[in-house]
C-alpha positions in Angstrom: -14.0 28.6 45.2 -15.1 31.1 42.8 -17.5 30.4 39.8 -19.6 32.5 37.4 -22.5 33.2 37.0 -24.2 32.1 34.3 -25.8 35.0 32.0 -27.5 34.8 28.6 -26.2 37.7 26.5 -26.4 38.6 22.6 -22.2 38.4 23.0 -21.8 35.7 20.9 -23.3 34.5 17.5 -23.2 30.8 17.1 -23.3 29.6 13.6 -22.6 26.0 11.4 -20.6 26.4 8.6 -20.5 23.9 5.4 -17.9 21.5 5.6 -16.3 22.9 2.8 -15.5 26.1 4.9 -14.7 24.2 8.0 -11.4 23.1 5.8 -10.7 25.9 4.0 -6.9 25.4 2.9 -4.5 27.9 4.8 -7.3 29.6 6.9 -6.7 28.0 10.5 -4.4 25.7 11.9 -6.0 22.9 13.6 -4.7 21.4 17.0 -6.2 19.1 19.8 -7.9 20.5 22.4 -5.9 19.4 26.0 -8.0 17.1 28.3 -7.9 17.5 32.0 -8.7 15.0 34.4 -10.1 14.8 37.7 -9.5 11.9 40.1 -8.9 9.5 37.6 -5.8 7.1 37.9 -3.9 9.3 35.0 -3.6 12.4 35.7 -3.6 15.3 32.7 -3.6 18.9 32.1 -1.9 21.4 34.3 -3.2 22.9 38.1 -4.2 26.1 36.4 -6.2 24.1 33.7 -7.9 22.2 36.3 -8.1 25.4 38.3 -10.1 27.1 35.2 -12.4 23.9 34.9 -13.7 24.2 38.6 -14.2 27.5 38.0 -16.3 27.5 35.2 -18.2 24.7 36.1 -18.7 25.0 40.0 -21.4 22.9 41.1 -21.4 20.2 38.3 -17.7 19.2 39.1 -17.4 18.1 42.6 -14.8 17.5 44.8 -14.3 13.6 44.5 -16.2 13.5 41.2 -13.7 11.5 38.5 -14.5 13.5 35.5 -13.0 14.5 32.0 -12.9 18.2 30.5 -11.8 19.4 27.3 -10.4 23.2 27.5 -9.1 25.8 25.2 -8.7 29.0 25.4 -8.7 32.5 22.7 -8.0 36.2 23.6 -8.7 38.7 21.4 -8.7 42.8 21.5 -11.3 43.0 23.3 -12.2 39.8 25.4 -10.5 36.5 27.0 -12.8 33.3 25.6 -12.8 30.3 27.9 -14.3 26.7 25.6 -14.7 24.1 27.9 -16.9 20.6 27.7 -17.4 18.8 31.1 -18.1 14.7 30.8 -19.2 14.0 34.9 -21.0 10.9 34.6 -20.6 10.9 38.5 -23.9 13.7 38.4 -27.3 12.1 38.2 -27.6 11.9 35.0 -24.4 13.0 34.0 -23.5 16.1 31.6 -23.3 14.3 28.2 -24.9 11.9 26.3 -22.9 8.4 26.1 -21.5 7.7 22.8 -24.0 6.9 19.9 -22.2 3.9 18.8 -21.7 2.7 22.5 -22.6 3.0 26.3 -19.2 4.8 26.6 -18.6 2.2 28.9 -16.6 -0.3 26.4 -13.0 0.5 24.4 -14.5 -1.7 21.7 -16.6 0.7 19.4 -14.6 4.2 20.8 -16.6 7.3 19.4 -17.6 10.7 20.9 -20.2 11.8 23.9 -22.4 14.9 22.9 -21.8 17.6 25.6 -22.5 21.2 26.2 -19.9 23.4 25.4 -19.7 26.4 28.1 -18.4 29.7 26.5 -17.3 32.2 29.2 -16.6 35.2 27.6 -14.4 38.2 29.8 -14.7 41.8 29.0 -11.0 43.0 29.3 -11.6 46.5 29.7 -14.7 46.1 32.1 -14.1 42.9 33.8 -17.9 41.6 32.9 -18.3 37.6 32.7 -20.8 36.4 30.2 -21.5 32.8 30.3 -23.4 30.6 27.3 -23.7 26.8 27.2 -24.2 25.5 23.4 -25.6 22.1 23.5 -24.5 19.1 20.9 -20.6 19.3 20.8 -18.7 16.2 20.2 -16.1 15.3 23.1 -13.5 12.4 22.2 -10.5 12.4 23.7 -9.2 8.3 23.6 -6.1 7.8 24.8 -6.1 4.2 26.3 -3.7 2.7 23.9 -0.7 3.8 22.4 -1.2 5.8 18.7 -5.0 6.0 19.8 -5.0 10.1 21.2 -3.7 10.5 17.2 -6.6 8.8 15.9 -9.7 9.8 18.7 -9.8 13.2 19.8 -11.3 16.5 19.6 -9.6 19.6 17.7 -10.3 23.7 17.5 -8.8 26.2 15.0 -9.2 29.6 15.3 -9.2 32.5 12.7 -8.3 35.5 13.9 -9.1 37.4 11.1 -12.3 36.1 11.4 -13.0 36.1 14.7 -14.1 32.6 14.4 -13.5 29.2 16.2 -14.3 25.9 14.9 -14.5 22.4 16.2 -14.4 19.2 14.8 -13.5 15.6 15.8 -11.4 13.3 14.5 -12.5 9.8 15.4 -10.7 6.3 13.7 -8.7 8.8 12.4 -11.3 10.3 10.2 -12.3 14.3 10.3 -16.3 13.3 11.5 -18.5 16.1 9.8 -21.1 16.0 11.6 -19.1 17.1 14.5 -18.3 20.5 13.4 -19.0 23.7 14.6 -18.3 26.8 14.6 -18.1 30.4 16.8 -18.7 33.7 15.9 -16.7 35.8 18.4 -18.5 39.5 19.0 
């Protein structure tokens, strides 16, 4: 299995933006980002999603691991960007924090985990792999009840014009703003 080696390069620029920018009227459309699981009883997301997972993540996703990862990916011109956020609670010590309103153990209070998002960026042209993690992204993807994936869940929009992807949660139905982020793509 092939996975990539992680290098810290000046590729990407990593900025918040105010809330009022993250919902700037006509600039992006927003849409959830897919959820792949990995030996859990329901399965999501397609082979070649889970296949780009294990890739990305190698060692932190094993074999018989049941784990959860968020994935989306953006091309432009020049580069193919990879987001991904892994929740392994199967690691020691797993690869997010548990929910701050909950152990993440309980349906009763759902809310997100803070993970790392990994950004793998590809050079087109060259074929060079650059890979960053970004620590304190929100991952909510709650699906256990009908209606619920509508009101829990984690969502990107990108602006091509901008070369710019945000992030933000939508938890109880709610836009959460202290979940969003944002991506400057170089």
């Amino acid at each position: 299995m092939k996975s990539f080696a992680l290098l810290l390069t000046a590729g990407l620029v990593v900025c918040t933006l105010p809330a009022a920018a993250q919902n700037a009227p006509g600039r992006t459309a927003w849409k959830q980002m897919p959820e792949i699981t990995f030996n859990f009883y329901r399965k999501t997301g397609t082979p070649q999603q889970a296949q780009t997972v294990r890739e990305v993540w190698g060692n932190r996703l094993r074999p018989r691991d049941v784990a959860f990862a968020l994935l989306t990916e953006v091309d432009t011109t020049e580069n193919h960007y990879i987001f991904t956020m892994l929740d392994n609670s199967d690691i020691p010590g797993g690869t997010c924090l548990a929910p701050p309103n909950g152990d993440g153990t309980t349906r009763a209070q759902p809310t997100y985990s803070t993970c790392t998002m990994r950004v793998v960026q590809r050079h087109k042209a060259s074929g060079r792999t650059t890979v960053r993690d970004l620590p304190n992204y929100c991952y909510l993807n709650l699906d256990d009840e009908p209606g619920n994936l509508a009101r829990h869940h984690t969502e990107y929009a990108y602006d091509a014009a901008s070369k710019t992807i945000r992030f933000r949660t939508i938890m109880y139905g709610r836009h959460t703003r202290e979940c969003d982020r944002s991506i400057q793509l170089r």
